[in-house]
ROZA-332260 format. One record per residue (C-alpha): x, y, z; residue number from 1. Coordinates in steps of 0.5 Angstrom, whole numbers, plus 500, padded with zeros to 3 digits. Each point is the difference from the previous one (the first is absolute). Layout:
% ROZA-332260
+-----+-----+-----+------+
:   x :   y :   z : resi :
+-----+-----+-----+------+
:   X :   Y :   Z :  NUM :
...
+-----+-----+-----+------+
//
This chain:
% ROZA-332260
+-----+-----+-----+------+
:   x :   y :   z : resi :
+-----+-----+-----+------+
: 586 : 147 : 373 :    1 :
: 496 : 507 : 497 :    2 :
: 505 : 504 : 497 :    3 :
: 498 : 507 : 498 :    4 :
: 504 : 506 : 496 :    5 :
: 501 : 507 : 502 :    6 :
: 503 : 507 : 498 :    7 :
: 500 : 504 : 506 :    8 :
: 506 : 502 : 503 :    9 :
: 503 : 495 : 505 :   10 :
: 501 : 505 : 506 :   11 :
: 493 : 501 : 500 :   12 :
: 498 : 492 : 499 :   13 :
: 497 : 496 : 508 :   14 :
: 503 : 493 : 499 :   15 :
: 503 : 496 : 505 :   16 :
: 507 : 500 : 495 :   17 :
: 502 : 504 : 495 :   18 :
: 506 : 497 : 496 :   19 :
: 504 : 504 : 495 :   20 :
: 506 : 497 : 496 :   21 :
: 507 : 503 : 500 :   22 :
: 507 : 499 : 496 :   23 :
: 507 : 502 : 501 :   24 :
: 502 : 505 : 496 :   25 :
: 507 : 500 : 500 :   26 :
: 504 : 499 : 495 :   27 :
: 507 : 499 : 501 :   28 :
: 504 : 495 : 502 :   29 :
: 506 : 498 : 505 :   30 :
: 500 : 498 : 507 :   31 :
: 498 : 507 : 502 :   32 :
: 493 : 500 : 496 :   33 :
: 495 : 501 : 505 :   34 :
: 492 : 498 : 498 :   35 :
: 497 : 506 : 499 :   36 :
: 492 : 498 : 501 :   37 :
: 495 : 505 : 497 :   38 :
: 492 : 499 : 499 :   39 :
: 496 : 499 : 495 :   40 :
: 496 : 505 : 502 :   41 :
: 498 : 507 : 499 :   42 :
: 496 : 501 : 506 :   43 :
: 503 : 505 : 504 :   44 :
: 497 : 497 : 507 :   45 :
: 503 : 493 : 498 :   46 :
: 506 : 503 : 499 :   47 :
: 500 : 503 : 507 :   48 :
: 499 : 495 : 503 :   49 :
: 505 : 496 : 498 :   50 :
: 506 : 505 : 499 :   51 :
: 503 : 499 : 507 :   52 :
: 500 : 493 : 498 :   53 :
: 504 : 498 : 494 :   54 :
: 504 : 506 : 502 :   55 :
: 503 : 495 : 505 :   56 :
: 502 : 495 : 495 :   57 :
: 497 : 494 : 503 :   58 :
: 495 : 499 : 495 :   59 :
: 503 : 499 : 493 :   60 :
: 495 : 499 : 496 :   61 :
: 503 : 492 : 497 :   62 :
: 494 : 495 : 497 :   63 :
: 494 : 499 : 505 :   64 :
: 504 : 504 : 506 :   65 :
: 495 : 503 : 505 :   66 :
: 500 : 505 : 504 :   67 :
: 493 : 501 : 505 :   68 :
: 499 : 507 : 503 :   69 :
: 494 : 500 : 505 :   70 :
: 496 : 506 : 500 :   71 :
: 503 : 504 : 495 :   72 :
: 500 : 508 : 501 :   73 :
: 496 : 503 : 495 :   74 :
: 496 : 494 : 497 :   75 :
: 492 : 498 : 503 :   76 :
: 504 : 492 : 498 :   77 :
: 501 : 497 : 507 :   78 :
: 507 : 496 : 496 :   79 :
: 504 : 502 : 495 :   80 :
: 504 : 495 : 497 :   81 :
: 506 : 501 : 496 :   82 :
: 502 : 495 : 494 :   83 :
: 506 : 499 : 497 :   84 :
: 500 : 499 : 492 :   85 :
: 508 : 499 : 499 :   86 :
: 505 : 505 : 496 :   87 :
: 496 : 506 : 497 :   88 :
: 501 : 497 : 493 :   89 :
: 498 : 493 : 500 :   90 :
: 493 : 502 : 504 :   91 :
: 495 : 497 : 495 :   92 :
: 493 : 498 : 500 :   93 :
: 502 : 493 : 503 :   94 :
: 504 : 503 : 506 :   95 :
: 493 : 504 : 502 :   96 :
: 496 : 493 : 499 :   97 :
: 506 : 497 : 505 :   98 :
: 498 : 506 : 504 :   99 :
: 493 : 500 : 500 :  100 :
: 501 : 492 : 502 :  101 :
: 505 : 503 : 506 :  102 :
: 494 : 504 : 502 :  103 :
: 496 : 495 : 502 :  104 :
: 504 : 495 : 502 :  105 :
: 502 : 505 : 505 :  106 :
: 494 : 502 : 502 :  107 :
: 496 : 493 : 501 :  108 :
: 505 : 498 : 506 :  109 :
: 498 : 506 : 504 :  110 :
: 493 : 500 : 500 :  111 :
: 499 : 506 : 495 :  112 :
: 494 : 498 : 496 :  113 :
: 500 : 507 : 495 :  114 :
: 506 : 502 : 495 :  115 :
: 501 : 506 : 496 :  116 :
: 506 : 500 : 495 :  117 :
: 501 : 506 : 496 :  118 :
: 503 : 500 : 493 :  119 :
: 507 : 501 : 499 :  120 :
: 500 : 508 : 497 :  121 :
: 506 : 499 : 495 :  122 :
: 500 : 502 : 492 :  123 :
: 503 : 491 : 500 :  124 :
: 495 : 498 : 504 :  125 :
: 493 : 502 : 495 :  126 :
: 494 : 499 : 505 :  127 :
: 496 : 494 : 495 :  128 :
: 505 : 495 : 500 :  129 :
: 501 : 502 : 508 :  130 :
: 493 : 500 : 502 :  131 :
: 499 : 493 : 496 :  132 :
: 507 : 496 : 504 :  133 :
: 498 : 504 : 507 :  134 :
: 494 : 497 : 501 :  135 :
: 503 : 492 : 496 :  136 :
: 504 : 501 : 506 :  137 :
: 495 : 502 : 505 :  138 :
: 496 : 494 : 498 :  139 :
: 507 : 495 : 499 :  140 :
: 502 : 503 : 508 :  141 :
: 493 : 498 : 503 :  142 :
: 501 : 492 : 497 :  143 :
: 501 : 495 : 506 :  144 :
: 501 : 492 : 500 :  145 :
: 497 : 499 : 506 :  146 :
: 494 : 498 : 497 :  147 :
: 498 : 493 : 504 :  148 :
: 503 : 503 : 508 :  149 :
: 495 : 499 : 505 :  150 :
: 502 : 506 : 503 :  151 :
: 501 : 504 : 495 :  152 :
: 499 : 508 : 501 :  153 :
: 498 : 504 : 495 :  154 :
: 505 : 506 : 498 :  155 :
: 498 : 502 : 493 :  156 :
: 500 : 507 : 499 :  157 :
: 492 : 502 : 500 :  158 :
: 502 : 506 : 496 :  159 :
: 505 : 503 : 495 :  160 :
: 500 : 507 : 497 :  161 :
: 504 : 502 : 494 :  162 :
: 502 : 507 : 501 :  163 :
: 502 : 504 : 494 :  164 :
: 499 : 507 : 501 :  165 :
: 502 : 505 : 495 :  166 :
: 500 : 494 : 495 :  167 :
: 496 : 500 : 493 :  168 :
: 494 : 496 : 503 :  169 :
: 498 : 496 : 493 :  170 :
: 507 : 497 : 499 :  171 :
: 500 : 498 : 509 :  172 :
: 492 : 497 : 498 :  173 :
: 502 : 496 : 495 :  174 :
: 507 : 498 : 503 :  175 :
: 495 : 499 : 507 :  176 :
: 495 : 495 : 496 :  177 :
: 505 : 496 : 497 :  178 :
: 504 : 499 : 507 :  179 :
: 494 : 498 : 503 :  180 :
: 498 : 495 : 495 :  181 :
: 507 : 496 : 499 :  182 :
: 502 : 500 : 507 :  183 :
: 494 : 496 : 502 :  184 :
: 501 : 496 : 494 :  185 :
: 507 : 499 : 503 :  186 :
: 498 : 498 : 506 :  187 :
: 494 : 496 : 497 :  188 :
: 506 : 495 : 497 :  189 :
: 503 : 500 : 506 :  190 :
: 496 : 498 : 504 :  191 :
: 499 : 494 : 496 :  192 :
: 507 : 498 : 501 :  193 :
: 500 : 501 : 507 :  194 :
: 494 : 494 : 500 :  195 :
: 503 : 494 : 503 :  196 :
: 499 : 494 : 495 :  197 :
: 494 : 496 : 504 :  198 :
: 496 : 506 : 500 :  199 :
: 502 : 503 : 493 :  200 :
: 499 : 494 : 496 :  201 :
: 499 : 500 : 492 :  202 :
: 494 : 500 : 500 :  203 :
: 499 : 505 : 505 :  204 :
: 505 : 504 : 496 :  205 :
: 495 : 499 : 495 :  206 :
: 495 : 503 : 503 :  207 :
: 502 : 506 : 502 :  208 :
: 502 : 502 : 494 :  209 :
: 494 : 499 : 497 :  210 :
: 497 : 504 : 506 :  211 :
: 505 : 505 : 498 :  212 :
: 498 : 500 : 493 :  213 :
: 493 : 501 : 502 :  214 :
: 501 : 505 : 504 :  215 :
: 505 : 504 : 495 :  216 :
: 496 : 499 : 495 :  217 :
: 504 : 494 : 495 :  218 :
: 498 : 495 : 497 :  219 :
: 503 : 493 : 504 :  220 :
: 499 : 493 : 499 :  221 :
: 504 : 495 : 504 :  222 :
: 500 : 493 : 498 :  223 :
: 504 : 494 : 504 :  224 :
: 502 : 492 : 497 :  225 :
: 495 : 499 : 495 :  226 :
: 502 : 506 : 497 :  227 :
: 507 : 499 : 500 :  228 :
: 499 : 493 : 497 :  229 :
: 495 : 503 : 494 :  230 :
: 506 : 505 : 498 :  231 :
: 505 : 494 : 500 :  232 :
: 504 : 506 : 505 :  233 :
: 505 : 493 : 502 :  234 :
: 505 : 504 : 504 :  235 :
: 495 : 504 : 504 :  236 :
: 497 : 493 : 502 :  237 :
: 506 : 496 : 501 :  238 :
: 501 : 505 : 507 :  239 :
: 494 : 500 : 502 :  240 :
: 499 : 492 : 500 :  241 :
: 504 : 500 : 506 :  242 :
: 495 : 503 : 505 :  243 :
: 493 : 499 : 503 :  244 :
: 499 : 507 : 499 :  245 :
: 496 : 501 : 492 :  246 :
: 505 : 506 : 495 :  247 :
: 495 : 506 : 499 :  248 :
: 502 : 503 : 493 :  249 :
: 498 : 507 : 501 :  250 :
: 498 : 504 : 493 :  251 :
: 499 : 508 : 501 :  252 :
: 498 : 504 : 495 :  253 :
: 500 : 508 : 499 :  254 :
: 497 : 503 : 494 :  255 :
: 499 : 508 : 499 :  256 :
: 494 : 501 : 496 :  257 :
: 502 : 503 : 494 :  258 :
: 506 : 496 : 499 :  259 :
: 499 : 495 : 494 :  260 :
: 508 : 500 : 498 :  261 :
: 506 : 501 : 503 :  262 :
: 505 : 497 : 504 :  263 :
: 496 : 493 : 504 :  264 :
: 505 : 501 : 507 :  265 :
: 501 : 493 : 503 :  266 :
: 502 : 500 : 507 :  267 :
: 502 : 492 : 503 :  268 :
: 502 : 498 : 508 :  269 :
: 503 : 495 : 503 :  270 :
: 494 : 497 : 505 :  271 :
: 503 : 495 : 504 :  272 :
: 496 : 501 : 507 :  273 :
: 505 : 496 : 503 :  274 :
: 507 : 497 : 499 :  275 :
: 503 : 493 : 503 :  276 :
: 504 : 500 : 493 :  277 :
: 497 : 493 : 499 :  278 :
: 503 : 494 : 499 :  279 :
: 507 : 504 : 500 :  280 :
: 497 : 502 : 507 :  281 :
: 503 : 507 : 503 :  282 :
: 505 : 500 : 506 :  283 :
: 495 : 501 : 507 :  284 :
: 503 : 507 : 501 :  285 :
: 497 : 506 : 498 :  286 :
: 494 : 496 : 496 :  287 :
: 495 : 503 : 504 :  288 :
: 501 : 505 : 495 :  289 :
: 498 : 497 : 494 :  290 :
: 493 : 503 : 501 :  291 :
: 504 : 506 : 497 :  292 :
: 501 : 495 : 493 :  293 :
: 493 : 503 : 498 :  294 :
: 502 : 508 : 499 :  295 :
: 501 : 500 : 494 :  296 :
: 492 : 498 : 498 :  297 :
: 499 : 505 : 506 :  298 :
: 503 : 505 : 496 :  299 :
: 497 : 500 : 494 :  300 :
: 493 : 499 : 503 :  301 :
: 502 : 508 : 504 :  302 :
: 502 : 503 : 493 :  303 :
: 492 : 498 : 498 :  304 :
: 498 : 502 : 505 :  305 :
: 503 : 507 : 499 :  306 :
: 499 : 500 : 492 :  307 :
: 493 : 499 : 502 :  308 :
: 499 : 505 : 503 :  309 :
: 506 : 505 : 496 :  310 :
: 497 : 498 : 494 :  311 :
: 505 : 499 : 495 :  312 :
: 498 : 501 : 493 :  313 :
: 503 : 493 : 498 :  314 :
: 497 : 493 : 500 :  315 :
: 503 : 496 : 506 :  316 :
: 500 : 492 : 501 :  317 :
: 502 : 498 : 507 :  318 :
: 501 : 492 : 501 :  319 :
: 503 : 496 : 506 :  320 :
: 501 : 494 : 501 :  321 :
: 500 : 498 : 507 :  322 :
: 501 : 493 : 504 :  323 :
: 504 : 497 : 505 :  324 :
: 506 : 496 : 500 :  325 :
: 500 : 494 : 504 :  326 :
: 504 : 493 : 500 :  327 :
: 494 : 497 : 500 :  328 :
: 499 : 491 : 498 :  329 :
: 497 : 503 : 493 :  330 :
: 506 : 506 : 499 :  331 :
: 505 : 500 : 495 :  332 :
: 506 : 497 : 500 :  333 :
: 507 : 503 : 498 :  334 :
: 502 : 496 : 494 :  335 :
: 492 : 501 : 497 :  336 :
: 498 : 503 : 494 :  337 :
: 494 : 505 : 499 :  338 :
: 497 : 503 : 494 :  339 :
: 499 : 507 : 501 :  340 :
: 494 : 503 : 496 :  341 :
: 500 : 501 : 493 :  342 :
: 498 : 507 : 496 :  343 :
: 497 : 498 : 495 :  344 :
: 496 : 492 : 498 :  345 :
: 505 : 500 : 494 :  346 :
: 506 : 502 : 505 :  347 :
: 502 : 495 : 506 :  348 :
: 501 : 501 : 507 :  349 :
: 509 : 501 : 502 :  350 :
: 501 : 494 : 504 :  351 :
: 503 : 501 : 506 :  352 :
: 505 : 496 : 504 :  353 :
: 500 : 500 : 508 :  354 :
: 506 : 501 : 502 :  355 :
: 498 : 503 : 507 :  356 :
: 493 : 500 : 502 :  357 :
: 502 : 507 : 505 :  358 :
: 500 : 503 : 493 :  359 :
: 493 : 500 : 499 :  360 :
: 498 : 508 : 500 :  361 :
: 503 : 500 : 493 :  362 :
: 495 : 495 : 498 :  363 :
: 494 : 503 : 502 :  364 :
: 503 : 506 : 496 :  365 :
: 501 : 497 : 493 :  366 :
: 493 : 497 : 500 :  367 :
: 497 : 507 : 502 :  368 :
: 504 : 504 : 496 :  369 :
: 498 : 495 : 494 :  370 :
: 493 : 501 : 502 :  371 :
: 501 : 508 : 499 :  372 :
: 502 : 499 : 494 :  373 :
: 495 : 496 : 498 :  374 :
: 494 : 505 : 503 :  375 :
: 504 : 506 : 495 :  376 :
: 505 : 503 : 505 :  377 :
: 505 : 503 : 496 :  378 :
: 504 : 503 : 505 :  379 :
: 503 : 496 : 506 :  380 :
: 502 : 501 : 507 :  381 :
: 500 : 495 : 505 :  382 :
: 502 : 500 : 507 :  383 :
: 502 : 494 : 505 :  384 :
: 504 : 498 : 506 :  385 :
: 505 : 496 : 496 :  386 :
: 506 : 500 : 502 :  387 :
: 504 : 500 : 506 :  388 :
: 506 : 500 : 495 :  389 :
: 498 : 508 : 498 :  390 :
: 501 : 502 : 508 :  391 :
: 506 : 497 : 499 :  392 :
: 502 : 506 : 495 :  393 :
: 497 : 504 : 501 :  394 :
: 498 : 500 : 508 :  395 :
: 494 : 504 : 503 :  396 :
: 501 : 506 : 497 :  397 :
: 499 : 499 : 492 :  398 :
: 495 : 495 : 497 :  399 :
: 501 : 497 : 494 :  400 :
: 498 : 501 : 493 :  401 :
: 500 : 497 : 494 :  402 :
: 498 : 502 : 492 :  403 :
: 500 : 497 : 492 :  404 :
: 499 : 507 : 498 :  405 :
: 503 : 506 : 502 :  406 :
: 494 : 505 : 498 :  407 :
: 495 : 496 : 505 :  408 :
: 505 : 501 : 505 :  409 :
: 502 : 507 : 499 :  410 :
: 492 : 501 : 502 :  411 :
: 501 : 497 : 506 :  412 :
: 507 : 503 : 502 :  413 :
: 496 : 507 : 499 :  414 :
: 495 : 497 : 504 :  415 :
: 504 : 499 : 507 :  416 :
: 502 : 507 : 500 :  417 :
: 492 : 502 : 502 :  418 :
: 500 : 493 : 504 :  419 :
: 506 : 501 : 504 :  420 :
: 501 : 492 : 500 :  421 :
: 508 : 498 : 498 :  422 :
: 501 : 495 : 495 :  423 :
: 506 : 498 : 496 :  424 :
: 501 : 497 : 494 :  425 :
: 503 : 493 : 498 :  426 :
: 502 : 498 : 494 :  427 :
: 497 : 493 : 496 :  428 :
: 504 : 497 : 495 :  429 :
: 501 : 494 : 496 :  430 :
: 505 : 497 : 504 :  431 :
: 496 : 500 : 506 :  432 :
: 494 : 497 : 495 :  433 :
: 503 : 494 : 499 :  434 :
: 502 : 498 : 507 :  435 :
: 493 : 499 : 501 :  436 :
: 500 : 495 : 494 :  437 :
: 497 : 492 : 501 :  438 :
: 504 : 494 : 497 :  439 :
: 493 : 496 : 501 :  440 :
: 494 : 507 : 499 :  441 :
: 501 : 507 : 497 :  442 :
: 502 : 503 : 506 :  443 :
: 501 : 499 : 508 :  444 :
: 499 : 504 : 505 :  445 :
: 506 : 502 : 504 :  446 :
: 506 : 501 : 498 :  447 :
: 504 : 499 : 505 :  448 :
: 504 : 504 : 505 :  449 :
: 503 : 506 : 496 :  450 :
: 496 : 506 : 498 :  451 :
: 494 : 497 : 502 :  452 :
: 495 : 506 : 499 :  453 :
: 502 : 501 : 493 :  454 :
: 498 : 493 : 498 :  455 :
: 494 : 500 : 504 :  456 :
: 498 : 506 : 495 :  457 :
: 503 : 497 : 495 :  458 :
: 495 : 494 : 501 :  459 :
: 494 : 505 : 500 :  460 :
: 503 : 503 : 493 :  461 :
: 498 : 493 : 498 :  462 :
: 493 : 502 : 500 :  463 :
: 500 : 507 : 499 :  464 :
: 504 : 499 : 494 :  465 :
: 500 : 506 : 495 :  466 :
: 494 : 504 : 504 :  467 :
: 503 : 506 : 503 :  468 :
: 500 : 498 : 508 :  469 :
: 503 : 502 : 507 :  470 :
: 502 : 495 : 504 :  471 :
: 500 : 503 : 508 :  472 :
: 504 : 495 : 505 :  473 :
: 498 : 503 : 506 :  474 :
: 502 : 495 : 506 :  475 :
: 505 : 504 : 503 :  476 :
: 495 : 506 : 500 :  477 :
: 493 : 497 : 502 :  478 :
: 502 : 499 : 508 :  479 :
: 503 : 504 : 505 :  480 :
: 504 : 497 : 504 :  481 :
: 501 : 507 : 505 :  482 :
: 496 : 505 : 501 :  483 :
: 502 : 506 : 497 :  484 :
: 498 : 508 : 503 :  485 :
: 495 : 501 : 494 :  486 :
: 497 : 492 : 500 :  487 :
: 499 : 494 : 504 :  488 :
: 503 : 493 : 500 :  489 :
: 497 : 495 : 496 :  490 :
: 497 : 501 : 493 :  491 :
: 502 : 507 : 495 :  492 :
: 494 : 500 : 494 :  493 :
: 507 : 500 : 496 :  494 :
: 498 : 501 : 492 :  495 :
: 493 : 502 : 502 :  496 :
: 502 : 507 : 497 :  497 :
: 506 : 500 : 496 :  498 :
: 494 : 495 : 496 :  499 :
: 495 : 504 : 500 :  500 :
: 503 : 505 : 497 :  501 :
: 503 : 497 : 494 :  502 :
: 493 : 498 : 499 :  503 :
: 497 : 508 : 500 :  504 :
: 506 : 502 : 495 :  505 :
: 497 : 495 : 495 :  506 :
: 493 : 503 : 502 :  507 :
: 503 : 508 : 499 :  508 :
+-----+-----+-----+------+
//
């Protein structure tokens, strides 16, 4: 899609649609309150030729509500299309974001290959952030899974141009750029996750990663079974065992130059290219979708792709651990246990009970996140698909987060306000540490049925220990179950913004 920005007014703008945002102004309550919609626009024209329109009440204006007008009087645009933001004081970034996704998703279907979505005028609505999250969304609209259809049609939108007339053009530049490079970033990441396990092996997720990295400018390594056995990475290997298919340990790099000290970011994602649960196999309902299992790793390798191209002033160390889980002769068996990999030569590895091998993404996790550590992460996040259980609390509208340490997690609260993404915290605790300790290990590896995110996290805070470290259970999140008017069904990129930008605010 070849986007473009451009400050004239929007009436003598040639497109084959011009889409506007609107809110509802009204403020009173009760039965008798009727929307009031009003334009974010000052262009006289625009007004004009929507007046009779949202004069009639039959746009109000609510979250990605359209309204298409053709031929619009007054305007060279063939279409206007109105769309709704919601109530005037919850528009936000996020909401024009939603509406630029709703633009082009509304487009696609009807043949229409060129889109012009002019900024919203409004003193709340600064045109930076919004010029960034108008085009993350465009990007984010155009993404379909259909990937392998023998029939598929090309609909993708050839061309979209953000409109900003009268805005400051520095700030709309700078907004512009960023949105570019992160929402290409997003759909880097989902398009890794929409792979179906035969073609998006762990050595091929290995392989783009690389090519990736050498297209960004990172350094990368990507190691497989004889590197894992060389860092004695005991639990890594004890899923990756099962499967025919070679692990890939994938090892990312970023280094601004100049930067000798500071903070060492360490990002770690769960890989698991596909996931059968092991020996505690899966019911067959809905595992097709257990190629999903890798977006965490999906996530952390979009976030890298940005950053190398924001250039953050922070050091930055990428590591996922990919594999697949397969019940296979040479699988591990529940009852096993495995030793994890050791810090330090003078500090041993945690040995690992194996309650249920279906708990395996929590494994990888403990290894990469030691190996961080190891390569001098100071900070931590990690990102999996890694419980069931966190949809459970908290459905498909929040994923979870979890942190030992207040201060890093008040930069990653911050962080979702420019990313737009929900997380909502969860509480760790000794009460729930202890419902993972091993009469016959140090620990295990579930908990049992009840609060079964928080021991997960509680399992990788084993690992992280007292370094500062965010854990991101995004398995509720990574995957649309239904098409929403500003994104398709299937894979979301979710994580791959609110992670970026807690890296940038290390980097500031």
């Amino acid at each position: 899609m070849r986007t473009e920005l451009s400050f004239s007014p929007l009436s003598q703008i040639e497109t084959e649609l011009l889409a506007v945002t609107a809110v509802d102004t009204q403020t009173a309550k009760g039965p008798d309150a009727k929307p009031a919609p009003e334009l974010l626009t000052g262009d006289g024209a625009v007004n004009e030729a929507a007046a009779a329109v949202l004069a009639s009440g039959e746009f109000k204006a609510g979250p990605n509500e359209t309204l298409l007008l053709h031929a619009p009087a007054g305007l060279k645009a063939k279409r206007l299309l109105i769309i709704g933001l919601g109530k005037e004081a919850k528009a936000t970034a996020h909401a024009v974001r939603n509406a630029s996704g709703t633009a082009v998703r509304f487009t696609k279907p009807r043949g229409i290959r060129k889109v012009v979505f002019a900024l919203p005028e409004a003193d709340i609505l600064p045109p930076g952030p919004c010029a960034r999250a108008a085009v993350e969304g465009a990007f984010v609209g155009d993404f379909d899974p259909d990937t392998y259809r023998s029939d598929r049609k090309d609909l993708s939108v050839q061309s979209f141009t953000v409109a900003a007339p009268g805005a400051d053009n520095a700030a709309a530049e700078s907004g512009f750029g960023e949105g570019v490079i992160i929402g290409e970033s997003q759909n880097f990441a989902r398009t890794l996750v929409n792979e179906p396990g035969n073609k998006l092996t762990p050595t091929e997720f290995g392989r783009r990663a690389a090519e990736m990295a050498r297209d960004a400018g990172l350094k990368c390594e990507v190691g497989s079974t004889d590197k894992i056995k060389e860092l004695k990475m005991g639990a890594f290997w004890s899923v990756a065992q099962g499967s025919e298919e070679p692990p890939a340990l994938i090892v990312l790099r970023y280094e601004p130059e100049g930067v000798t000290d500071g903070p060492v970011l360490g990002l770690v994602g769960k890989g698991i290219t596909f996931d059968t649960g092991g020996i505690s196999i899966k019911p067959s309902d809905n595992m097709e979708k257990m190629k999903y299992d890798m977006a965490g790793g999906a996530a952390m390798l979009g976030a890298m792709r940005a950053i190398a191209q924001l250039k953050p002033k922070v050091r930055v160390i990428a590591i996922v651990c990919a594999s697949e889980n397969m019940p296979d002769g040479k699988a591990q068996k529940p009852g096993d246990v495995q030793t994890a990999m050791p810090l330090s030569s003078d500090k041993p590895g945690k040995t690992i009970e194996i309650i249920n091998t279906d708990a395996e993404g929590r494994l990888v996790l403990a290894d990469g996140i030691t190996y961080a550590r190891q390569l001098g992460a100071t900070h931590l996040i990690n990102a999996a698909t890694l419980t069931g259980a966190i949809g459970v609390a908290l459905g498909t509208h929040n994923a979870g987060a979890f942190s030992n340490d207040d201060a890093t997690y008040a930069k990653f609260q911050a962080a979702l306000e420019t990313s737009g993404e929900k997380f909502w915290r969860m509480p760790l605790g000794d009460e729930y540490a202890d419902m993972i300790k091993s009469d016959i290990g140090d620990i295990k590896n579930t908990g049992g049925r009840y609060g079964g995110a928080i021991t997960a996290a509680e399992f990788l805070h084993v690992f992280a220990e007292d370094t500062p470290w965010i854990h991101l259970d995004i398995a509720g999140m990574a995957w649309m179950e239904d098409a929403k008017p500003f994104i398709a069904k299937g894979p979301t990129g979710v994580g791959v913004r609110s992670i970026l930008e807690w890296v940038r605010s290390y980097g500031s």
